[in-house]
Backbone as numpy.savetxt, mean C-alpha at the origin, in Angstrom:
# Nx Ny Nz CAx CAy CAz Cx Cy Cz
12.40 -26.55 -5.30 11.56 -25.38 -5.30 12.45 -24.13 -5.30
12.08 -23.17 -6.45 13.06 -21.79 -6.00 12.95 -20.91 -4.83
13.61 -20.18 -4.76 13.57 -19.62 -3.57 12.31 -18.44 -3.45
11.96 -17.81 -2.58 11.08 -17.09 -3.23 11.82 -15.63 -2.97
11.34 -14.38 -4.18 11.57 -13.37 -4.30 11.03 -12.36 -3.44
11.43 -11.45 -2.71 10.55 -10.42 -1.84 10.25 -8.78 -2.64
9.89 -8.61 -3.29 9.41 -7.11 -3.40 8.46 -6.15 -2.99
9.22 -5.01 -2.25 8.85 -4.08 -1.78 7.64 -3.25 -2.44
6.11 -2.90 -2.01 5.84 -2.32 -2.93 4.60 -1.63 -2.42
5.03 0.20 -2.79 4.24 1.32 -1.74 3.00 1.43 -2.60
2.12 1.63 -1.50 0.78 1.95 -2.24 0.91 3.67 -1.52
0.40 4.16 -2.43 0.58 6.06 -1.88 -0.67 6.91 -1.99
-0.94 7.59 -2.06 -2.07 8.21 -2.05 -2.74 9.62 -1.08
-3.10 10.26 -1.68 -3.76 11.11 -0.56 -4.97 10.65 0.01
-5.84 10.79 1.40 -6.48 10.53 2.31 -8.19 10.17 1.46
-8.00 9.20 2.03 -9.92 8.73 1.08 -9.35 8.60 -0.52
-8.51 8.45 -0.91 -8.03 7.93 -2.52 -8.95 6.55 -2.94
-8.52 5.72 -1.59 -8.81 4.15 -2.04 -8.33 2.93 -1.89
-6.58 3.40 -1.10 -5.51 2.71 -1.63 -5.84 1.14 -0.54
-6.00 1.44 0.66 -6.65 -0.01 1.47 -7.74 -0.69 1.03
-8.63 0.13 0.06 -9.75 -0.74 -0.68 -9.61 -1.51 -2.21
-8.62 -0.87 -2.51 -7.69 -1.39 -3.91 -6.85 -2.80 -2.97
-6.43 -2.63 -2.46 -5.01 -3.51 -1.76 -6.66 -4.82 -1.41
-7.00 -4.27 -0.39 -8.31 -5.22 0.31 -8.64 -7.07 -0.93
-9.41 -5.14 -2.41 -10.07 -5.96 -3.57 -9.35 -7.14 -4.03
-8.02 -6.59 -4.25 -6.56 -7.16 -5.04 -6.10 -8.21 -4.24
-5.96 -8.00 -3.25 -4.69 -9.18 -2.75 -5.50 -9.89 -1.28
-7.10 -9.53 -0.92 -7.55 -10.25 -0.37 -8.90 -10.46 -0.01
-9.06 -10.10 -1.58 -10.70 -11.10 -1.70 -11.83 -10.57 -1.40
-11.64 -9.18 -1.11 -12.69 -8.28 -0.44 -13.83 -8.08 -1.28
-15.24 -8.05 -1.64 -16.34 -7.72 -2.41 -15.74 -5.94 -2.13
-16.35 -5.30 -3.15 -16.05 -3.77 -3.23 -16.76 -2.91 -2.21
-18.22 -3.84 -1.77 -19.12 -3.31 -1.09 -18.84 -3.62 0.26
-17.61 -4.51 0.41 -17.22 -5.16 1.93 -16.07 -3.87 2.04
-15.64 -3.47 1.73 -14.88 -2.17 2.23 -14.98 -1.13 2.61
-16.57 -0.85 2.52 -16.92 0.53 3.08 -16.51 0.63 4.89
-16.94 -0.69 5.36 -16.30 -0.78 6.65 -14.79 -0.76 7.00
-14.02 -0.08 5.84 -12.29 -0.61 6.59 -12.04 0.78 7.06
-11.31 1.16 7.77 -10.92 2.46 8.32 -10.40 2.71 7.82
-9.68 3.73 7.88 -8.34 5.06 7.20 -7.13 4.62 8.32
-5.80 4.39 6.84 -4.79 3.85 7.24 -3.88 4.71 8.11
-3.62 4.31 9.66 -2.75 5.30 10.62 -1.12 5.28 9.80
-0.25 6.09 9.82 1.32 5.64 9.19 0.84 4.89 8.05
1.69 3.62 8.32 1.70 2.40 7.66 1.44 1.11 8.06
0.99 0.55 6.80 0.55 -0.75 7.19 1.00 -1.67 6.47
1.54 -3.10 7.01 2.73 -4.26 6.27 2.07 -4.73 5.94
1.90 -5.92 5.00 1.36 -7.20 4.61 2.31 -7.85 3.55
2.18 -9.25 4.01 3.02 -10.04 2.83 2.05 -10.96 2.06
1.80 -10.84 0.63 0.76 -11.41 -0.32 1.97 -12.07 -1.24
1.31 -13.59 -1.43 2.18 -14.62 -2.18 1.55 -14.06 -3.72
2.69 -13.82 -4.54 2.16 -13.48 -5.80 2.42 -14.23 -6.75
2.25 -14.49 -8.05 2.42 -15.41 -8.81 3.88 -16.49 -8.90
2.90 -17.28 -7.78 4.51 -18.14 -7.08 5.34 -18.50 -6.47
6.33 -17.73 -6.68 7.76 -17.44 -5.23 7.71 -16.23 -5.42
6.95 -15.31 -5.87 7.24 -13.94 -5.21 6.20 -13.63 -4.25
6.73 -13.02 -3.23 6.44 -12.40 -2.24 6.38 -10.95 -2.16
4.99 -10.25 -2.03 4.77 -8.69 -2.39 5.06 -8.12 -0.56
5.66 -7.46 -0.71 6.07 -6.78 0.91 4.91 -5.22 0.63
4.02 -5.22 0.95 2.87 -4.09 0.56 3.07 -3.09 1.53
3.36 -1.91 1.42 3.18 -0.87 2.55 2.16 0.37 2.14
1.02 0.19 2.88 -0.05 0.80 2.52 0.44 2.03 3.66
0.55 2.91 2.36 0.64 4.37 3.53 -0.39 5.72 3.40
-0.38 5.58 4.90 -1.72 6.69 5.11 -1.32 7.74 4.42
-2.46 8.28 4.22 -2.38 9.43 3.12 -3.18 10.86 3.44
-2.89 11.15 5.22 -2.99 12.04 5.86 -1.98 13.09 5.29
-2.21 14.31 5.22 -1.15 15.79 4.53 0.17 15.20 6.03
-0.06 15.21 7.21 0.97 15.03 8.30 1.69 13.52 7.99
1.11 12.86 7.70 2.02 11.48 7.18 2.53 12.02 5.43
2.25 12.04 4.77 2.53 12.77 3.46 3.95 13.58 3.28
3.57 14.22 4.45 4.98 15.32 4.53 6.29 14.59 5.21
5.56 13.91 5.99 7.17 13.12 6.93 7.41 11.64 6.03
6.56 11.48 5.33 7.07 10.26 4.13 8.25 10.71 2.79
8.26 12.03 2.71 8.90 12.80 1.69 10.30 13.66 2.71
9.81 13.89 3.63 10.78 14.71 4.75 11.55 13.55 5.97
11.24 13.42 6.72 11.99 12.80 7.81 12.21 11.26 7.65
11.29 10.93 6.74 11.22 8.90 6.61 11.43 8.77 5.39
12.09 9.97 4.26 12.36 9.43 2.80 12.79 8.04 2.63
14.25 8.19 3.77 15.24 6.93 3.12 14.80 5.55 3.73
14.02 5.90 4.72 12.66 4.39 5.51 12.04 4.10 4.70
10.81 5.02 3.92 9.79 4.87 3.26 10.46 3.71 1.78
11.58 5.08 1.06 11.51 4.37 -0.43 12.88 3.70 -0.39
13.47 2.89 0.68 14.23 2.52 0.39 14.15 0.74 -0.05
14.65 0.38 -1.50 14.46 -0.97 -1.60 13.24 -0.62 -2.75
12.31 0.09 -3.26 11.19 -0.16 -3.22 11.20 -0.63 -4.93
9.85 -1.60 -5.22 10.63 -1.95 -6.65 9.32 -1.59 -7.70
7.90 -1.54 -6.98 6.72 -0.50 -7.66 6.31 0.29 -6.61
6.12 1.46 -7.00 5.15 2.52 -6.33 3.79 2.97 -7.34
2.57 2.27 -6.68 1.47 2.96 -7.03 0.72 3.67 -5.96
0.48 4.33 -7.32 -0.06 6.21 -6.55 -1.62 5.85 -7.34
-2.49 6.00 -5.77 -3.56 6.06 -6.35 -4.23 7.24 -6.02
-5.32 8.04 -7.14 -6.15 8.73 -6.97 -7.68 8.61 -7.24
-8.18 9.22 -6.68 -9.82 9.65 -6.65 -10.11 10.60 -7.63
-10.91 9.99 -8.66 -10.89 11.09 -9.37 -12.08 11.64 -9.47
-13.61 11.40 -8.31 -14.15 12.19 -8.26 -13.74 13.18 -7.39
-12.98 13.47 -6.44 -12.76 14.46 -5.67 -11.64 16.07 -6.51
């Protein structure tokens, strides 16, 4: 068996975007209408989702409060994006 691969990979967004209800839909099975109940993400949040195989998705769903926003770009740059191998940026595009 190969070994399995780990990639890092930020979900970003500003606040009410979507990005825990995208992650939820995607990587765990959630109906669209089962998410209205998930809360708004504090910091960050880990999860490891087996992806096609031996890779291993290292997911960091980050809150997308303006005060987390600013210290993800300012004080936690080299925490946040270090390693990272996709960054999706999600938006709302009725707002």
């Amino acid at each position: 068996m190969p070994p399995q691969t780990l990639k890092k990979v930020l979900l970003m967004g500003r606040s009410n975007a979507g990005k825990t209800s995208m992650r939820s839909i995607i990587f765990a099975n959630y109906i669209a209408r089962e998410t209205t109940r998930l809360g708004y993400t504090q910091e960050v949040e880990h999860s490891h989702v087996k992806f096609l195989g031996n890779m291993v998705l290292n997911l960091w769903d980050c809150g997308g409060q303006e005060a987390y926003m600013e210290s993800y770009f300012e004080s936690q740059r080299d925490h946040i994006f270090r390693n990272v191998a996709v960054l999706i940026y999600v938006f709302d595009v009725e707002s």
